[in-house]
Each structure stands twice: as C-alpha cells, then as structure tokens.
C-alpha positions as CSV (number, residue, x, y, z in Angstrom):
1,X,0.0,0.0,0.0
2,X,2.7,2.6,0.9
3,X,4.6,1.7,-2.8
4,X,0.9,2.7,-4.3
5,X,1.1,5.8,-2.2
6,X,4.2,6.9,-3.6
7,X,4.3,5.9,-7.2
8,X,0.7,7.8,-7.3
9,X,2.2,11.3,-5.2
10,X,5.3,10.6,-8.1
11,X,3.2,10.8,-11.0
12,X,0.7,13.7,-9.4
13,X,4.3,15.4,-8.8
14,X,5.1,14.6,-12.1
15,X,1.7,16.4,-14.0
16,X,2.2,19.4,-12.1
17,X,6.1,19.8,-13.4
18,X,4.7,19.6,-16.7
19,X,7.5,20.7,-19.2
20,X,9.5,22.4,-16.6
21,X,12.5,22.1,-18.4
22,X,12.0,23.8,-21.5
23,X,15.4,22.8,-22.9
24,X,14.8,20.5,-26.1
25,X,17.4,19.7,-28.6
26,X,18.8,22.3,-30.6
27,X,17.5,22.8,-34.0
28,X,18.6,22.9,-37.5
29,X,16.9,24.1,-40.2
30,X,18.2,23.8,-43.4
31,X,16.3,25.6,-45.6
32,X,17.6,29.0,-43.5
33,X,21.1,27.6,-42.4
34,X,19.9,28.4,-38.8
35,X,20.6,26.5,-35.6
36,X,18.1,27.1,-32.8
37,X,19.3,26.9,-29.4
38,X,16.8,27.5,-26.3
39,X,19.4,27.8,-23.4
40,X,23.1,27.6,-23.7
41,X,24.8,27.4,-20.0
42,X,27.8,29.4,-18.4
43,X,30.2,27.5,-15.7
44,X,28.0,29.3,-13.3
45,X,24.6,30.2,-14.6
46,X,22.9,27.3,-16.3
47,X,20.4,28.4,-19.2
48,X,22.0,32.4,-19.0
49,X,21.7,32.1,-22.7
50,X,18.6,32.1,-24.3
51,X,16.4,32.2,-27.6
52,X,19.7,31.4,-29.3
53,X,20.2,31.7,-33.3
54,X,23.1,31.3,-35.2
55,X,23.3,31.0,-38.9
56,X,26.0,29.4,-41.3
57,X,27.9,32.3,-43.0
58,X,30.5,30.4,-45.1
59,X,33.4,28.1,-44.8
60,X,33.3,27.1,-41.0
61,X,32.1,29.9,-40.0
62,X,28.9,30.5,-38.4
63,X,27.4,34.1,-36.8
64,X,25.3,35.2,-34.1
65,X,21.7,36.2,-35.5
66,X,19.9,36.3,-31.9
67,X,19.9,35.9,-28.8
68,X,19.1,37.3,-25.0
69,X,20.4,37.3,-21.7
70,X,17.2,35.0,-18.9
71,X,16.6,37.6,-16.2
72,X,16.3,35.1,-12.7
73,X,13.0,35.3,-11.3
74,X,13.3,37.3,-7.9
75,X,9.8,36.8,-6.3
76,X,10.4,32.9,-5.5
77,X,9.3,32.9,-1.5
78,X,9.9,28.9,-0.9
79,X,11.7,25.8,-2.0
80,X,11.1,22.5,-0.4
81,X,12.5,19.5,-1.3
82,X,10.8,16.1,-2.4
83,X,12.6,12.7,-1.9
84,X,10.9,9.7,-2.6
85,X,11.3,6.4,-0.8
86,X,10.7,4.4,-3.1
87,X,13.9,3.0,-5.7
88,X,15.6,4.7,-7.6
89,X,14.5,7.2,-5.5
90,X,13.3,11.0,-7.4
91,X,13.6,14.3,-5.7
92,X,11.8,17.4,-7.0
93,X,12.1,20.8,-5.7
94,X,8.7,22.2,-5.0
95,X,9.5,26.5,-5.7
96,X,6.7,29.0,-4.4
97,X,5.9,32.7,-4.4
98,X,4.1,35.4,-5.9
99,X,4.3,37.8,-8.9
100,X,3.6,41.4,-7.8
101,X,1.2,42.1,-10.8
102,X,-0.5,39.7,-13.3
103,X,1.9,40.2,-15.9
104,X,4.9,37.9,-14.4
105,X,5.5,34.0,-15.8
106,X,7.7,31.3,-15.3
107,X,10.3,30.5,-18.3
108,X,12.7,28.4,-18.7
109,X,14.0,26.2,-15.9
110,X,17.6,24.8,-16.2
111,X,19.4,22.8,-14.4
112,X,23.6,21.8,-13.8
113,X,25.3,19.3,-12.1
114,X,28.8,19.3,-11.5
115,X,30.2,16.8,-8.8
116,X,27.8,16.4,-5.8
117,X,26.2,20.1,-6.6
118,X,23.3,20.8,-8.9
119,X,22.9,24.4,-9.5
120,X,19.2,25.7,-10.9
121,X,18.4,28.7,-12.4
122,X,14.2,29.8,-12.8
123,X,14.1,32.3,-15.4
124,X,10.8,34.9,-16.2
125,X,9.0,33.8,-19.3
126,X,10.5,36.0,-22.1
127,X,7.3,37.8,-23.4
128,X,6.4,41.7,-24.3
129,X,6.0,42.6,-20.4
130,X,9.8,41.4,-20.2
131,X,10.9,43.0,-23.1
132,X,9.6,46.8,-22.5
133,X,7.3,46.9,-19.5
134,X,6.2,50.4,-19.7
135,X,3.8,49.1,-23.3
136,X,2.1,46.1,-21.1
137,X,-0.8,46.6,-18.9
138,X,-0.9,44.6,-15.9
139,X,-3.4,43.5,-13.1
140,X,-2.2,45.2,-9.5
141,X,-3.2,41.5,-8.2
142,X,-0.6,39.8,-6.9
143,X,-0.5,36.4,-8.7
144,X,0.8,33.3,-6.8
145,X,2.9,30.4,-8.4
146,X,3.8,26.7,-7.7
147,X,6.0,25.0,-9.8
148,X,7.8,21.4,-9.1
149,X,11.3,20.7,-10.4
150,X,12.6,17.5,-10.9
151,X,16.2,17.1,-10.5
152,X,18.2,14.5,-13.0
153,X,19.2,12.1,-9.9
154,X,18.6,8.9,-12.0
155,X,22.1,7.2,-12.4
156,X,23.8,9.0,-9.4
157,X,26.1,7.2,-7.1
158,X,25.1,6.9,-3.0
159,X,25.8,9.7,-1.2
160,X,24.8,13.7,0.1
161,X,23.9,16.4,-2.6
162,X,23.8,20.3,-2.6
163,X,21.1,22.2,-4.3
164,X,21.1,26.1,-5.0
165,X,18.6,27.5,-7.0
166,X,19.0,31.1,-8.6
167,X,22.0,31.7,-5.8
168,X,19.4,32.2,-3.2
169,X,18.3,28.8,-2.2
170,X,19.9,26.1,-1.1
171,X,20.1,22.7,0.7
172,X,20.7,19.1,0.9
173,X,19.8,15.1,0.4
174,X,21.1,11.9,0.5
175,X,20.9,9.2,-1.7
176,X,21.4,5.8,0.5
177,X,22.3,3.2,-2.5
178,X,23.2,4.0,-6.1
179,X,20.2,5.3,-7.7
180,X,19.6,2.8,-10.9
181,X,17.4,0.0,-11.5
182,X,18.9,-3.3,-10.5
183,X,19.7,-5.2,-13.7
C-alpha cells in the first residue's frame, strides 16, 4: 500500500512539473542555415543564454543572429524539497511565491550538475511585459505560483547532494544506495 502511495504522489508530482525544463534539442533548419538553441549554460549560470540563433555564413564559420540574456526570477518565496522512498529514488524541488502584478510567468527552468552540486536557475518567461514593460498593462493582483522541479538524480552514485537554486536557495539530500534500477 505505501509503494501505491508513492508511485501515485510521483506521477501527481510529475503532471504538475509539466514541461519544466523547456530545454529540447537544438534545432537545424536547413532551408535558412539556422541553428536554434533555447538555453546555452555558463560554468555558473545554467540556461543564461537564451532564444539562441546562429546561422552558417561560409566556410566554417557560423554568426550570431539572436539571442538574449534570462533575467532570474526574484519573487520565489519557498523551496522545499521532495525525496521519494521508493527505488531509484526522485527528488523534485517544489519552488513558491508570488508575482507582484498579473503580468509575471515562469520560463525556462535549467538545471547543472557538477560533482555532488546541482545548481538551478528559474528564469521569467520572455514575453512583451519582459521585453519593455512600460507598453504592457498589468493587473495590481498579486498572482501566486507553484512549480515542481525535478532534479536528473537517475544514475547518481550513494551519497549527500547540494542544491542552490537562482544563488538564493539552497540545501541538501542523500541518496542511501546507487540510484539505478537493479539489472
């Protein structure tokens, strides 16, 4: 009975993350010589980059047709963390807060793991109230949010992992056993 607990909470968990990560596979088109890229990571921001174009120019050389800099989303009030029980074991981040006006949205969500440290970043939703504010009305509602996260743990040796999400949260788990299915 408690396994049918948890595998239903992990699959209610996992309809409310939805497409949290919005990074998909790069894509080519060839008809414009474009390559589409929806996040590109730095060694300490993943998914800085966003909305990234390039196009082939000539020879092997390839220029930089678009792109924009994710702006962190500052009105996240609360993380908590998730760990299942069951094996392999999936932990999710539940992140929640409030926009100060209706216009606010979440964007993309990215995710790095170096070592025993995964590092997230929750980005605003790149839209016209992010690009010039001043030419969007918005509600004076405050609008709240809830988003789960589920971190890649799948594969991960036993032992203690740090979280820090957009440099302002942070915190830990433990994985007791190597977190793959048994062959």
């Amino acid at each position: 009975m408690k396994y049918l607990c948890e595998s239903l909470c992990f699959v209610v968990l996992l309809m409310f993350a939805g497409s949290a990560f919005a990074s998909e596979n790069p894509l080519y088109s060839a008809s414009t010589s474009r390559l589409t890229i929806n996040a590109v990571d730095t060694d300490n921001q993943p998914g800085i980059f966003q909305d990234v174009v390039i196009e082939f120019a000539r020879d092997d050389l390839w220029r930089l047709v678009n792109m924009r800099e994710g702006v962190l989303l500052p009105h996240i009030e609360q993380v908590e963390l998730v760990q299942t029980s069951s094996h392999p074991v999936q932990v999710f981040l539940r992140i929640k807060g409030a926009f100060p006006s209706g216009c606010g949205a979440i964007g993309e969500i990215s995710q790095q793991q170096v070592g025993n440290k995964f590092t997230l970043s929750v980005y605003y939703q790149n839209d016209a109230w992010l690009q010039n504010p001043g030419l969007v009305v918005c509600t004076l509602a405050t609008v709240k949010f809830s988003r789960v996260i589920p971190l890649e743990t799948y594969g991960l040796a036993a032992g203690t992992y740090q979280y820090v999400l957009n440099n302002k949260f942070s915190g830990m788990f433990s994985l007791q056993a190597d977190n793959q299915l048994a062959n």
